[in-house]
C-alpha positions in Angstrom: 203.9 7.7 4.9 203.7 3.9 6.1 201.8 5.3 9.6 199.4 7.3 7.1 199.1 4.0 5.2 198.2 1.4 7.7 195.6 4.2 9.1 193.9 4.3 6.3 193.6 0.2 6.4 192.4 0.3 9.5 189.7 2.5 9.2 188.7 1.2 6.1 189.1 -2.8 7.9 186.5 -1.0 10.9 183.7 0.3 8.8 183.8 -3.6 7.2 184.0 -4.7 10.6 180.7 -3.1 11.6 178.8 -3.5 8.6 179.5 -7.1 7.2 179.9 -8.4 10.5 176.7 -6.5 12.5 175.2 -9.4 13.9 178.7 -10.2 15.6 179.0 -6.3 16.7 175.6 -6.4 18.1 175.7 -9.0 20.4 178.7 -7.7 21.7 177.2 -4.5 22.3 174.2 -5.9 23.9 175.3 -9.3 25.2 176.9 -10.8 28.4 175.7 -14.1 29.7 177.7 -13.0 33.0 176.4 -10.0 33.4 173.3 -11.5 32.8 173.1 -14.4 35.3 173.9 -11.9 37.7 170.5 -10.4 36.7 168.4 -13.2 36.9 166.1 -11.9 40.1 165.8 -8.6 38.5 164.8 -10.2 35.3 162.3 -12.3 37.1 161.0 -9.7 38.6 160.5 -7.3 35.7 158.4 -10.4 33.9 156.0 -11.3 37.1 155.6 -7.4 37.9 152.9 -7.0 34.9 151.4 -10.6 35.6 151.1 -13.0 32.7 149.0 -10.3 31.3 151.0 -7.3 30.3 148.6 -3.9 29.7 150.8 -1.5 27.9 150.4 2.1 28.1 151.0 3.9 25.2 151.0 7.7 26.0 154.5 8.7 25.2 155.0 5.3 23.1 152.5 5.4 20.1 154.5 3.2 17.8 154.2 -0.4 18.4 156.6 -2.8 16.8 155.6 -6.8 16.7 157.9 -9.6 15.8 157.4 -13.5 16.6 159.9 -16.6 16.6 162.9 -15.4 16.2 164.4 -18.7 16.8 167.9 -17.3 17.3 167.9 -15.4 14.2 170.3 -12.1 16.2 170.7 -11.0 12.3 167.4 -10.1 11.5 166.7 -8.6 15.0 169.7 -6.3 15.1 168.4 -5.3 11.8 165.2 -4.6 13.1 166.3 -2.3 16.5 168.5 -0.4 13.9 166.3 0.4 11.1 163.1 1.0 13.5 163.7 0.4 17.4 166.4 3.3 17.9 165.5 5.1 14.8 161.7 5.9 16.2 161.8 7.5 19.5 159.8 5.8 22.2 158.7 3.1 20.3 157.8 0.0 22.0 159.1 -3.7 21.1 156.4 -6.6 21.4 158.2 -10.0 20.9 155.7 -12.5 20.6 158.3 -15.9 21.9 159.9 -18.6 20.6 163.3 -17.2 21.3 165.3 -20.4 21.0 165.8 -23.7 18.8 165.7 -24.2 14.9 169.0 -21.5 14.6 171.4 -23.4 12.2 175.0 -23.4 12.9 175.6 -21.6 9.4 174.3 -18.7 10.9 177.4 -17.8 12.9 175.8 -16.7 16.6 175.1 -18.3 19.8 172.0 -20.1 19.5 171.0 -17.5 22.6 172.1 -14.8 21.3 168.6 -13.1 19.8 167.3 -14.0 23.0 170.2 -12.2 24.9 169.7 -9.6 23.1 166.3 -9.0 24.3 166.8 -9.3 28.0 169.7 -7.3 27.7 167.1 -4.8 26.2 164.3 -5.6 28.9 166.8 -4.3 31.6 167.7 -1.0 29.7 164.1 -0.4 28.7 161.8 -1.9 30.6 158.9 0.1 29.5 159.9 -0.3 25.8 160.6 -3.9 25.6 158.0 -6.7 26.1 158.9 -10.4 25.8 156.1 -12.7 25.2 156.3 -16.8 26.2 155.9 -19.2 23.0 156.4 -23.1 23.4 160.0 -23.1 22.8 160.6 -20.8 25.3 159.4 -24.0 27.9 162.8 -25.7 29.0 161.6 -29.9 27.7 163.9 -30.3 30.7 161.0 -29.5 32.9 158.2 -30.2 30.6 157.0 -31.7 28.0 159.7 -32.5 25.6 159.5 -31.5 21.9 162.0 -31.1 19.0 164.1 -29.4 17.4 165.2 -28.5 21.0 168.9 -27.6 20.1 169.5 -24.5 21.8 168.2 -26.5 25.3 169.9 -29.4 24.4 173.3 -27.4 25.0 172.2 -26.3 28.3 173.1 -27.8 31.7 173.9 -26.8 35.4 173.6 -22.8 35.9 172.8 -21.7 32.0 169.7 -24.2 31.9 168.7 -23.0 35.3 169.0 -19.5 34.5 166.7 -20.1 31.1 164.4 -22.2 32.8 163.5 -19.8 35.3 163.6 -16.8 33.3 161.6 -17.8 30.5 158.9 -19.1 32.9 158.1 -16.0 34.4 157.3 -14.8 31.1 153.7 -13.2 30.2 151.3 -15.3 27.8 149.6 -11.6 26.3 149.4 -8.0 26.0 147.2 -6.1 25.3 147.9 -2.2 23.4 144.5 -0.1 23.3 142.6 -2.8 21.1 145.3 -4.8 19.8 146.6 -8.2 21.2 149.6 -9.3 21.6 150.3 -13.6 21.6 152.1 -16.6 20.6 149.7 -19.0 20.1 145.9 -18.8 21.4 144.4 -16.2 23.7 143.5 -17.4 27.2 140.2 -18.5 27.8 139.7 -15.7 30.5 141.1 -12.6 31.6 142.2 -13.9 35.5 145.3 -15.2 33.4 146.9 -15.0 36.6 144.8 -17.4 38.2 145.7 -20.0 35.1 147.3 -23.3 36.2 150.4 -24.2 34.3 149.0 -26.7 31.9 146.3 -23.9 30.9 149.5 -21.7 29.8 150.7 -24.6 28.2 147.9 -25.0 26.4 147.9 -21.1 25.0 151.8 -21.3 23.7 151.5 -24.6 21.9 147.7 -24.4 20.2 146.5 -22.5 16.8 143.5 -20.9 15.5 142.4 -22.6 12.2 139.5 -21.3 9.9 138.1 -24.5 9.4 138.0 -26.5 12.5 138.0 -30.0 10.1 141.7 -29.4 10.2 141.5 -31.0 13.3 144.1 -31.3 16.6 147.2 -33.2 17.4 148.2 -34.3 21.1 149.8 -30.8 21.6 148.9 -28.8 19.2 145.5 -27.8 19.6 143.5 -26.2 16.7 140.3 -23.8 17.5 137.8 -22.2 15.1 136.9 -18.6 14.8 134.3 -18.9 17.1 136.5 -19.4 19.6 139.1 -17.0 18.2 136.4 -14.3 18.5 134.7 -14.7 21.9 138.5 -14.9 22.9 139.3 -11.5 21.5 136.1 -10.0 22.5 136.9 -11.0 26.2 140.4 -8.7 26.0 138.4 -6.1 24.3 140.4 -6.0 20.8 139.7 -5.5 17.6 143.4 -7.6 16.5 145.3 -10.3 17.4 149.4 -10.2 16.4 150.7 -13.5 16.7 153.5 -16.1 15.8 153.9 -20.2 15.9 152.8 -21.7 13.3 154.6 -21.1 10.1 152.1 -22.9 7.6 149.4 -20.3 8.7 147.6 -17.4 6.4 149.5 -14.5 7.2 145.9 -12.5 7.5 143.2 -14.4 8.8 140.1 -14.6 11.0 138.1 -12.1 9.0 141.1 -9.7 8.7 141.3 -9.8 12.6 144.6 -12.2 12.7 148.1 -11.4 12.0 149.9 -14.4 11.9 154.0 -13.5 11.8 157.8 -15.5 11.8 160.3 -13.2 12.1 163.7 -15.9 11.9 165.1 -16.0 8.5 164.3 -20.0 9.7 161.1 -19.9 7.5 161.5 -18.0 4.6 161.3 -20.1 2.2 157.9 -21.1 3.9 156.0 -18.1 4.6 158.8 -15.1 4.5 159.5 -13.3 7.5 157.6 -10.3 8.5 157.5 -7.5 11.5 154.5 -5.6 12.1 154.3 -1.9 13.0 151.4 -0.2 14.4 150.4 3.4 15.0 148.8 2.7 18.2 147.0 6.3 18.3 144.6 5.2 15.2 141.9 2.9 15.7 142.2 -0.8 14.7 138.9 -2.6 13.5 141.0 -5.1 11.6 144.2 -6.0 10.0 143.5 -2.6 7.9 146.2 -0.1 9.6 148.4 -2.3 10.9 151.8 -2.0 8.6 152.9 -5.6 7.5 157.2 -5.5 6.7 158.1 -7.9 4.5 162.2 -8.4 5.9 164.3 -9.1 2.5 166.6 -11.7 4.9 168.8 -14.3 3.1 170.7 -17.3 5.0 
């Protein structure tokens, strides 16, 4: 009777296990920063085999799913590969960077945890999973420095190294039929290859603005439609998906922008939001791509 007892009890302690604790579960399920350093060439290699410009076939892989700045939120992304990455076969993961920093320590997870997450992912599914550079994902040990820098600031020896290096051989955009993938401006030409490190720089940190009054700040850069346009003519799209800025219209640019913040960092701000795209239907603006509104809570 006691034997039947305690079995029930521990079933019943598992199923609250998985389901009040899923961030937790997931990141042991997808995480080892061992395992991981060990794969740091491979990594590297899977990010500088499509260039800084990824071109993403989708002819088994219609359904695109976009997210930006996660900023160590693992909670919202293991919602988001439950609910939609593993429930729709094939589908392809866009993350649009800003992986790191701004994660409070109420949260509960490694501030690299999201992050781990993902290039776990990358090396399971590397023709599913797409990992985008934003600013944050720069180390300020090597460049410029910036704050909050809080997940880098707990870096040193071979865990800063293996970031560092990682991160940098991240693309800057993709491209999905005629939708664009970025974090914060598209290049200025498509020989993104050919751009010199400060150019990159310039495309993770800078913003389109509607009205160019708004001005610029030392890093941030702001550029007008104009710009935005001839930009997104060049890579032959009809819509831009991107992260950074928080304080941005979530539509834009004449219905041609999709700005997004994933982490549950911002809600309060602008809410966070995923985008999912039948990439089999034409896009002319902002008109069928499927804006998800995540009902998060710190």
């Amino acid at each position: 009777m006691f034997l039947e007892i305690f079995k029930i009890i521990l079933m019943i302690y598992n199923k609250l296990d998985i389901y009040n604790s899923i961030g937790q579960l997931k990141m042991k399920r997808y995480t080892s920063n061992n395992m991981m350093f060990n794969q740091k060439g491979k990594l590297i290699g899977l990010f500088s085999s499509t260039g800084r410009w990824v071109k993403i076939r989708t002819d088994e892989n219609p359904i695109i799913i976009g997210i930006s700045d996660l900023h160590g939120d693992c909670r919202t992304l293991n919602h988001i590969l439950d609910e939609y990455f593993f429930k729709i076969p094939n589908s392809i993961l866009i993350a649009c960077g800003d992986f790191l920093d701004r994660n409070p320590k109420s949260w509960d997870n490694e501030p690299t945890a999201a992050l781990d997450t993902l290039l776990n992912l990358k090396l399971q599914y590397p023709d599913r999973v797409f990992l985008l550079m934003g600013n944050h994902d720069l180390s300020p040990h090597t460049h410029i420095p910036f704050a909050p820098s809080n997940a880098w600031d707990m870096m040193s020896g071979q865990t800063l190294a293996f970031y560092t290096e990682v991160l940098e051989s991240l693309p800057i955009v993709a491209t999905v039929n005629d939708i664009a993938f970025a974090h914060g401006v598209l290049p200025t030409t498509t020989q993104v290859d050919d751009l010199p490190f400060d150019e990159i720089y310039n495309c993770v940190w800078s913003d389109y603005v509607e009205h160019e009054s708004l001005g610029s700040d030392s890093i941030r850069k702001k550029v007008g439609i104009n710009f935005f346009q001839e930009s997104l003519d060049k890579f032959s799209c009809n819509l831009l998906i991107k992260g950074h800025n928080p304080f941005a219209p979530l539509i834009s640019m004449n219905q041609k922008c999709i700005t997004i913040q994933t982490t549950r960092q911002f809600h309060d701000i602008c809410g966070s939001h995923m985008v999912v795209v039948d990439s089999t239907k034409q896009l002319n603006d902002v008109q069928n791509a499927k804006i998800v509104t995540l009902e998060t809570k710190n």
